[in-house]
Every structure is written in C-alpha cells, then in structure tokens.
N, C-alpha and C positions, 0 to 999 in steps of 0.2 A: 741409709740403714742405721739400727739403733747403736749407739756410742758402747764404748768399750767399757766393759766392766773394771774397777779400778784394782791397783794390786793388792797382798795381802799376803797371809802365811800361810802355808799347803795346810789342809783337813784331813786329819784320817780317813781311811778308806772307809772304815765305818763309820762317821758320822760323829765321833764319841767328842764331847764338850770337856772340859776342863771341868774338875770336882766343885767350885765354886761357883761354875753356875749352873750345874744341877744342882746344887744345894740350897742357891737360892730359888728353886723354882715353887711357887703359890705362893712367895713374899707381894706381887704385882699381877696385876688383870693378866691374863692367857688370850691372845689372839692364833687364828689361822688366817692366812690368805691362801688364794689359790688362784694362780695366775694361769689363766688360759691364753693362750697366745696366736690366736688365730681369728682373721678378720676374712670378711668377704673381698673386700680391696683394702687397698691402702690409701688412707685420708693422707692429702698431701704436705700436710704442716706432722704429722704426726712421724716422731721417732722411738715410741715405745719398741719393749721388745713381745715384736708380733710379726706373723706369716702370713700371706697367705698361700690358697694352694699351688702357684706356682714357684713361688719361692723356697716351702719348703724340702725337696728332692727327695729323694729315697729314705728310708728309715723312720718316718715319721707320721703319724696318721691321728687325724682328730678321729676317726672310728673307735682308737683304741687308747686315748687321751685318759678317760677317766681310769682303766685299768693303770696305767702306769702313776696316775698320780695320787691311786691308793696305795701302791707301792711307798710312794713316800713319807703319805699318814704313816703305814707302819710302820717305817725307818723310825720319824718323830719320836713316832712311842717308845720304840727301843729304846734310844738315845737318851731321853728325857727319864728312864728308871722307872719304877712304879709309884713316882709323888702322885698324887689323885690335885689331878689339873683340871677341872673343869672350865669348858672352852666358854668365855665370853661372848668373846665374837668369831663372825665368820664373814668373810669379803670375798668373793668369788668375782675377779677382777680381768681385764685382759688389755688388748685382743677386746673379745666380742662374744664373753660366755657362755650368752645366748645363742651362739652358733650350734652348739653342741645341743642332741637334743635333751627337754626336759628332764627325761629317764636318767640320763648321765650326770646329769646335775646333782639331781635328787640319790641318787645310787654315791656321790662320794660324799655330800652332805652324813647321808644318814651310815659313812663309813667313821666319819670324825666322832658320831655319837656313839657310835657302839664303840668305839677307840678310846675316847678322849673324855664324853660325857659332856654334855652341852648343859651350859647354867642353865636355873629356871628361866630365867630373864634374859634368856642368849638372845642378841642381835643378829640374822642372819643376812647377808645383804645379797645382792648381784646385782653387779650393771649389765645393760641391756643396750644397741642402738634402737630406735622405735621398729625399723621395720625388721626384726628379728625375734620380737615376739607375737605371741596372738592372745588372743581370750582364753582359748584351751592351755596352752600354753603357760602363762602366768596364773592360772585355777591349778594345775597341777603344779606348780614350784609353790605356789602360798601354802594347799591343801598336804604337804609335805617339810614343811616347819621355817620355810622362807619368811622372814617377816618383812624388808626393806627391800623396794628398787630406784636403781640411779637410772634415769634414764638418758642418753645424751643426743639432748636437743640440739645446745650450740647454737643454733639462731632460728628463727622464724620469718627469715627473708629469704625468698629463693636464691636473690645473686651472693649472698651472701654463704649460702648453703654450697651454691657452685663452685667458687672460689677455693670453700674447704674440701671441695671433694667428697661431702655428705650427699647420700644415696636418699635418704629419705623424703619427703616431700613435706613445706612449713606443717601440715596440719597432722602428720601423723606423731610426731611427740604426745601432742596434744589428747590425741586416741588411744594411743598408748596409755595416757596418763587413766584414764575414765577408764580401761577394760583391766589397770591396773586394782582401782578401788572397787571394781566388780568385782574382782578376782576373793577381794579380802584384806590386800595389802590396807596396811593403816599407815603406814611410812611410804611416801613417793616422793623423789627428789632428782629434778633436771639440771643437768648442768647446760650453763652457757658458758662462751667464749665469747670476749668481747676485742677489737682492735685491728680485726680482719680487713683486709687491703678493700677500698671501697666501700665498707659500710661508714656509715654516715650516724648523727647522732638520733636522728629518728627512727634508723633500722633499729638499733640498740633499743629503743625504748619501745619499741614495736614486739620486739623479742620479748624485755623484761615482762611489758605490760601480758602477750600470752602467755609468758608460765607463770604470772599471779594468778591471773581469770581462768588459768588450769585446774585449781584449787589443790597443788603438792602444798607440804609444808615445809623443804627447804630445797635452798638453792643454791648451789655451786656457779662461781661465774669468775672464768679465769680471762687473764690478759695473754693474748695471741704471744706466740713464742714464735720466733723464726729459727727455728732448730737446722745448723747447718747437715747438709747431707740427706735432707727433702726435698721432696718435691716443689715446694713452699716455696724455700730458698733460694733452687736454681732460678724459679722466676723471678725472685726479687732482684738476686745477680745479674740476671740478663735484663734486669729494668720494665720486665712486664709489669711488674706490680712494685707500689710503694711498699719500703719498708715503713710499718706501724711507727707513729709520733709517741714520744714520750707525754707529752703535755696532752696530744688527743687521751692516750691509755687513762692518764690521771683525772680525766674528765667524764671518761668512760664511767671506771668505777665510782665516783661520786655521783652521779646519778643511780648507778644500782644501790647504791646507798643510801638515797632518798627515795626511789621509786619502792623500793623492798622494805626499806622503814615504812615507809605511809602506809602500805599494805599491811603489817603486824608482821614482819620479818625482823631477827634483832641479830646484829651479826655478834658472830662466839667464834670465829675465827676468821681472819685474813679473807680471805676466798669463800666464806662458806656463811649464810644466814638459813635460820629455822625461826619456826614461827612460833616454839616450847621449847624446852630442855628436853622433853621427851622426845621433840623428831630432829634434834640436834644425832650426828654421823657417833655414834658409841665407836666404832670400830679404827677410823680415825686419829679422834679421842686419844686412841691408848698409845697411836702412836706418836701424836704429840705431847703424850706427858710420860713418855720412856715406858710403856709396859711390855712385856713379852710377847712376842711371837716368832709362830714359824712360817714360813713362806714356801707354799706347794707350786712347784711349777718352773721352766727352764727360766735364768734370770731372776729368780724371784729371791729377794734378802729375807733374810730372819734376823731376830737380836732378841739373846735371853740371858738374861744374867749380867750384863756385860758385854757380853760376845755377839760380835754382829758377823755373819758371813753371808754367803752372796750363791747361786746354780751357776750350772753351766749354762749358757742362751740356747743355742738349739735345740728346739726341742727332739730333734735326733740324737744330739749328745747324750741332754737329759733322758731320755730312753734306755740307751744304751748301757750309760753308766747302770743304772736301775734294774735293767736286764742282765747284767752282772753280779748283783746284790752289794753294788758300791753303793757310796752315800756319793749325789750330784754335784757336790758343792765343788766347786773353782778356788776358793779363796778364802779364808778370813782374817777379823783383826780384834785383840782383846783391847776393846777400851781404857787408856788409863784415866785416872781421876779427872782430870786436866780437859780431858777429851768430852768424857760427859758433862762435866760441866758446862763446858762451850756448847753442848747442845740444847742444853735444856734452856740457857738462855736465847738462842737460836729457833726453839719452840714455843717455851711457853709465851713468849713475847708476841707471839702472832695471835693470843689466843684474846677473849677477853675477860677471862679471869686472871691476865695479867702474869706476872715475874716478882717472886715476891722481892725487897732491895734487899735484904738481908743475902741473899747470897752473889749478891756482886762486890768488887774490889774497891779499892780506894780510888781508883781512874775513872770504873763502872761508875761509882756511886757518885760523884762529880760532872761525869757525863750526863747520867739522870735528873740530875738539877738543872742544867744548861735545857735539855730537851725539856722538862715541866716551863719551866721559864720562859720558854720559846713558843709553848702550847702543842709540843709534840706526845708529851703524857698529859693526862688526867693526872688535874691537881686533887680533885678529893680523891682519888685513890692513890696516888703518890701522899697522902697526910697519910693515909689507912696502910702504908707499907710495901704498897704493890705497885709498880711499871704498866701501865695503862695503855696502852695506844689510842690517841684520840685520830678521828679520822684524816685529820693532815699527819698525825704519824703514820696510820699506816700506810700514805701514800710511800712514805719516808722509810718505810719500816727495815730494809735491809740497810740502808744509811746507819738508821739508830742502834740497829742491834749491829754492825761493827763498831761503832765508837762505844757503847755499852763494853766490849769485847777487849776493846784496847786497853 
C-alpha cells in the first residue's frame, strides 16, 4: 500500500494560508493538479496513492469523484482571496483519470475556468493507460480545451508488460497514440519504464524504438523502482524475480539517450526528452523551478508561497472532510530559507538549463569544480555560470547534487 504521508503542522479547518503567501500569489506560474486516484487494478511495482474498487469500502465513489473535487476548486479560491490567478497549467493525474468518464473530466476542467481563469496559453494535460481511452473519447477531452496526453506505455514487450502487471497489449499505446492526433491533440507523450526484472537490452530498444516510430514528441522513461510493500517487492523477496542491476539501469538509460537523441529528441530534464521547447511537460516545468500550485485530490501536495502541505489519502477521508466544509489537508510545513534553497538545487540540477553557481556555498562551489573536472558538468556551461549535467552526470546526478549540498 502507498507510504505514509510525512509529518507537519495542523491546518486550519478552513484551509486559511499565512498572509505572506497569499501575498505572494501571481509573483510565480499558478498550477492545478488534480489527483484521481482510482485504477482498474493495481500494477504490481506501483505504490502511488490509488484504489481500486475493492479496496476502496464504503464512503467513497468515482461516480461522485468530480462533485467532491470541485468542492475543492472552491476551497482554493477561497483561501487564495480575490488575487486574479490565472491557471497556467492543469495536470489531471492519478490513478487512471481516464477511468472516470469524459463528461467528468471535462465538467471540473471547465470548473477551474469559470473559478480560476485559464491563461491564453494554458497547458492542459491528462494521463491516460492506453486501453482507457477511445477515439470518442479523447475528441471529446481535446474538443473541451484538453491540449496534452501522457500516455503510459511502459514497454512494448509483452513479458515485459506481464511482469508489470500492465493490462494493455504492445500495440495498443501505439493506437492510442494515432486516435490521439486524430482527436487534435498536438502534444502526445509515453512514458516508458526501463530495468524491469527480465527485460533484456533488446526489449528496451524494442520499446524505445516503438514510441519514436509512434510519432509523440516527448518521452518520459523512468528506472524500475522496487517500492517496498508491492506486489513487485514481495516477488523479488521471495527470489521470483531479480532485483534490477545498478550498472544494467545505467546502461538502460544511455541508450534512451542515444536512441532519443538520434531521433531529434533533446533531453530538458533527467527523465524526460521532447523533440521542441514547445512539447517540452509546461506543467512539470513549474514544478521543478518552485512555482505554485494547488493539488485537487486525497494525497495530493500543494506549495504556494512557501507553504507546501499535503490531503488526507483516502479518498473517503478526503470526501468527508469536504462534505463537512473542512479544508482536506493532514498537514503542512512553511519552508525556511534554508529549506528552499536545498531544493531548488535539488531541482534545477536535473534540468538542463542547469543550476546557476552563483547560488551555491563555498563547499558547493568547490564540489562544482571537482565534478567539471571529473566530466560530470559541462565545462562550457560551467565558464557561462551554470551546473550542467553532462550525461555521465546524470547518471551520477543524486551523487552530485548531495555533495553540491554539503
């Protein structure tokens, strides 16, 4: 089951922020998320926080999902005063979004704009698994101000699909992708997972090579997590399955890193390649470079101002409280200087517009030279000011960014 929320300081019952970071609000990009947390089954590596319907019990109903989580839009607004926030982005995330029908998507979408106000140029996004949406389906989410979908592929080998516990079958991502760009969508972006017990380095390339020749322009491709307290896990403990090789992982992603380069792919963060700046993840973006948001949905963070705090998980909790006209929230914690800072190095460092050195220490900026030196930063961007991760960094990249740290 998914990991415990970490501690924090009680929230008001209404929701109310400290004056200073409603004060600060339209200093920084405005995001929403909106965490759906309901899947068909449970993929056995995964430990997000998500249900399905047998696990969630009494009190809780994707039927009546979106009613409760424009409940929450409202709260937002409250809370946030009358600054004129116009939403940048929007991330409708889960779970399995797509479970819930179109209608419900689209019905809290278009609650955030009559609320909130969507930029001209808002990013709208959803992830989807392939076999949860249709052609009708994805026409109706674009034809209602949808601009992006994630779709998660994960791989394009079948034993490698079974191993994950993914329902869908190699070719439907791929179908998915085409009734995507029928639909309208101009943004489409698969994720893979690479490091899966049994795949091999052909299945990997087998994989990469279909979501190039799918024709998305970017691609997420993460290294297999063995999250204890999965399905995943128990197997590896009982020795069914290998636990994933450090040196396999490291090999994994340098070839998506050559296969995605060669293809006109340029990576702009750790995990993530697009083929422009323009189908580079906006929504992401902001969270890696500190901007605000709020977080719709049981478990779901927000951080505005400073202030980051965290929901209840169940989405029966999260119900409840709501149906109360409490504010959801479990916990929060006001960032001191100290704190943000360590993040931002902890972010921007994944990214590859870099870390400028200007704001590292005398340790940091010492380390910095040792890493250039070594060929873990980019030396023309280390002369031009900035902490670079060259691709043997980012193998290295939590290495780097604690001794950066220290």
């Amino acid at each position: 089951m998914p990991s415990a929320l970490p501690d924090g300081e009680p929230v008001p019952s209404t929701g109310e922020l400290p004056a200073t970071a409603v004060g600060s609000i339209g200093s920084l990009p405005f995001g929403l998320y909106v965490h759906v947390p309901f899947c068909a089954t449970r993929c056995g590596y995964c430990d997000f926080n998500t249900y399905t319907s047998t696990e969630l019990g009494g009190g809780a109903s994707a039927a009546t999902y979106a009613d409760t989580a424009i409940r929450e839009i409202d709260l937002a607004r409250k809370v946030l005063g009358a600054a004129d926030v116009p939403v940048s982005t929007v991330f409708f995330g889960g779970g399995t979004p797509t479970l819930l029908p179109a209608a419900d998507l689209v019905r809290m979408l278009h609650h955030v704009t009559a609320t909130f106000g969507l930029a001209s140029d808002a990013e709208v996004t959803t992830e989807a698994n392939p076999e949860s949406v249709t052609a009708e389906s994805l026409a109706e989410l674009r034809a209602a101000g949808f601009t992006r979908i994630s779709l998660g592929m994960q791989s394009a080998v079948p034993s490698v699909l079974a191993t994950l516990d993914r329902r869908h079958t190699p070719g439907r991502a791929v179908a998915a992708v085409s009734e995507a760009r029928a639909a309208g969508f101009e943004q489409v972006s698969l994720d893979l997972i690479y490091g899966t017990p049994g795949e091999t380095d052909a299945d990997w390339r087998a994989s990469l090579t279909a979501a190039i020749a799918s024709g998305v322009d970017h691609v997420s491709a993460y290294s297999l997590i063995v999250e204890p307290g999965t399905r995943l896990a128990s197997r590896v403990a009982r020795g069914e399955l290998p636990m994933p090789d450090d040196d396999g992982l490291a090999d994994r992603y340098a070839i998506a890193d050559s296969e995605l380069g060669a293809a006109g792919f340029e990576w702009y963060e750790v995990s993530n390649w697009a083929r422009s700046a323009e189908s580079q993840a906006r929504h992401n973006i902001l969270y890696w470079t500190g901007g605000d948001w709020w977080g719709i949905g049981p478990g779901a963070h927000s951080h505005v101002g400073g202030v980051r705090w965290w929901n209840v998980k169940h989405p029966r909790d999260y119900a409840g409280r709501l149906d109360e006209g409490v504010s959801p929230a479990a916990a929060r914690e006001v960032l001191a200087d100290r704190e943000r800072a360590v993040e931002r190095v902890m972010l921007h460092l994944r990214l590859r517009s870099g870390l400028p050195l200007s704001v590292l220490d005398g340790g940091g900026l010492a380390a910095a030279v040792r890493f250039r030196d070594d060929g873990l930063l980019d030396s023309a961007s280390y002369d031009a000011g900035d902490a670079v991760l060259t691709l043997r960094g980012r193998l290295l990249a939590d290495a780097v960014i604690r001794d950066l740290l220290d």
